[in-house]
C-alpha positions in Angstrom: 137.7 79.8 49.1 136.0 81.6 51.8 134.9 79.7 54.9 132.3 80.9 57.4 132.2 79.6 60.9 128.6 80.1 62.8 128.5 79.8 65.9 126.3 76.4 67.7 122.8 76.8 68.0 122.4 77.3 72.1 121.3 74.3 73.6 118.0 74.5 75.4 119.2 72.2 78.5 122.2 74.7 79.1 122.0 75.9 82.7 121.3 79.9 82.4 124.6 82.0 82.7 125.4 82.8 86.2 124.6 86.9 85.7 121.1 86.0 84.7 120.3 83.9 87.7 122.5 86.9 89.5 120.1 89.2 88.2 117.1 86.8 88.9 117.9 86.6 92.8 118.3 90.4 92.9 115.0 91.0 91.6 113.5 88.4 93.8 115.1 89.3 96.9 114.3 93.5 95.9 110.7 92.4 95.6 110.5 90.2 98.8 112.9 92.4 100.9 110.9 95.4 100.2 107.4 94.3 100.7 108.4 92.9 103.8 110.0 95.8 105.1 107.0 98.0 103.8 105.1 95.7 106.3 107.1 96.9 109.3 106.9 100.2 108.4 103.4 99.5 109.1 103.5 98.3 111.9 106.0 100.3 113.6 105.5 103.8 112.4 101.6 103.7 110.9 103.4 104.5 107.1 101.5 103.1 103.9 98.2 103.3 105.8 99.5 101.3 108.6 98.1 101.1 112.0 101.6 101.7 113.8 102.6 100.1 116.9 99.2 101.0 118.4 97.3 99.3 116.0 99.2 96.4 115.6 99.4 96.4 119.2 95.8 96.2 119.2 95.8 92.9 116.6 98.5 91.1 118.4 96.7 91.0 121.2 93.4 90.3 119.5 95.2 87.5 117.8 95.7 86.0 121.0 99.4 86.8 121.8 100.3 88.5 124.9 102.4 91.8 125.1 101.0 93.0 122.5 102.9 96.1 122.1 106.3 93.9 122.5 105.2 91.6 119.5 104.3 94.4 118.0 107.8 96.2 117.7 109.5 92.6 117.7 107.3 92.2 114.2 108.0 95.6 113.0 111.6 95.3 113.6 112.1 91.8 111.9 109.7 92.8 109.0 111.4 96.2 108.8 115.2 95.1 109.6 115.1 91.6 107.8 113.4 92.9 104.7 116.0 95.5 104.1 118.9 93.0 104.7 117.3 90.7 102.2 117.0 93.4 99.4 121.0 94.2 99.5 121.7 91.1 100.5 123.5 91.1 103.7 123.2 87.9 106.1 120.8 86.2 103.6 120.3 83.0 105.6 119.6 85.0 108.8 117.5 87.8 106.7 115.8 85.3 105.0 114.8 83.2 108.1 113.9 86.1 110.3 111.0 86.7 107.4 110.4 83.2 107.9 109.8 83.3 111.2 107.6 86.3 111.5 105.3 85.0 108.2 105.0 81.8 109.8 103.2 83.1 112.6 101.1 85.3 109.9 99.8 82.0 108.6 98.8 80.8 112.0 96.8 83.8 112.6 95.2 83.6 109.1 94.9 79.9 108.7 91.7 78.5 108.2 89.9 81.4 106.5 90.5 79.5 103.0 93.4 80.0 100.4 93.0 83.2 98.3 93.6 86.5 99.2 92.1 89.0 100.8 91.3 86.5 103.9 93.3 83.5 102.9 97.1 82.6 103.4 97.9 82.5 99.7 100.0 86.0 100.4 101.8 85.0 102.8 102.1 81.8 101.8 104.3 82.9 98.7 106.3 85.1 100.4 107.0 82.7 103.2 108.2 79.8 100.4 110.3 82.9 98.7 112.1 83.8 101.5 112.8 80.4 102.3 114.3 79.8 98.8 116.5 82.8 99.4 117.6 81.1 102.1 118.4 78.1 100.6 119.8 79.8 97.2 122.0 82.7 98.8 121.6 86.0 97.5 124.1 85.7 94.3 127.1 87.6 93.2 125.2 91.2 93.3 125.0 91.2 97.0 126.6 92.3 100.0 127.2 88.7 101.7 129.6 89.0 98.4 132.1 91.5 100.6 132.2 89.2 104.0 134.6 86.3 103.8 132.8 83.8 105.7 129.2 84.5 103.3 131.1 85.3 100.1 130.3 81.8 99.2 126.9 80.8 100.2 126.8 77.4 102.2 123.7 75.3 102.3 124.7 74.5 106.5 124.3 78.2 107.1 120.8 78.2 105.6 119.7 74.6 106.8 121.0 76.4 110.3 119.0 79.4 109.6 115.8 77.9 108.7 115.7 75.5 111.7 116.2 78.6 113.9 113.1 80.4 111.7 111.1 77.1 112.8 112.3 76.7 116.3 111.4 80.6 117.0 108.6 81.1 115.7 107.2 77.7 117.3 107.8 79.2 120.5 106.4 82.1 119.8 102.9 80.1 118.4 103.3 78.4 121.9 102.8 81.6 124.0 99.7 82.7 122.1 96.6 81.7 123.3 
């Protein structure tokens, strides 16, 4: 008598497998991370039809914040610095927050010219709720927080922590522009 054993049908209410959400976070935070830091190449060095750090200069100021040129490079760098951190993963939480910070500021300057893109906040909108959920859902296993001790296992303080200093920063920086 021959027996077969089959194996269960997969439930449908089985969490996914922790590669797949591994994967998932890599691809979110490759596609975050690097439009973000395509931003602040912009903005600092005028790539991708930017206007550089004379242009943006230019906006900063028109947007009502003063030393232009100094946001300017402060924008650029976090843009630049915290999207590239954010697409290996390295210091999520602080990565993540320091996009946080800077697209929170976006949406003050855009706010109130409707919802959808190409005037609205709908763009930065997303990405401001995607790095915030990086934040708050560490980078996964296929990351380089994975290789520091005190990040190898993402803690929901660190990005709590994180995310207040996002809010705290870039409410003082709202309060300086005019």
């Amino acid at each position: 008598m021959t027996t077969t054993v089959t194996a269960p049908a997969p439930r449908l209410d089985a969490p996914a497998s922790t590669l797949t959400s591994d994967l998932g976070l890599l691809v979110l935070r490759m596609a975050v991370g690097l439009t973000m830091a395509a931003h602040g190449a912009q903005k600092l060095f005028g790539w991708f039809s930017g206007g550089g750090l004379d242009g943006t200069a230019a906006f900063f100021t028109m947007s009502g914040y003063p030393a232009g040129k100094t946001m300017a490079v402060i924008a650029g760098l976090t843009e630049t610095l915290g999207g590239l951190a954010l697409t290996v993963g390295l210091l999520t939480p602080l990565a993540a927050a320091a996009l946080v910070g800077t697209l929170l500021n976006a949406l003050a300057v855009k706010w109130g010219h409707g919802f959808f893109a190409p005037k609205g906040v709908e763009y930065e909108l997303l990405l401001t709720f995607a790095s915030a959920t990086l934040a708050l859902t560490g980078p996964g296993r296929l990351a380089a927080d994975r290789f520091i001790p005190a990040l190898r296992t993402h803690r929901l303080t660190y990005a709590l922590a994180a995310l207040a200093l996002a809010l705290i920063s870039a409410a003082l920086v709202l309060l300086i522009r005019n």
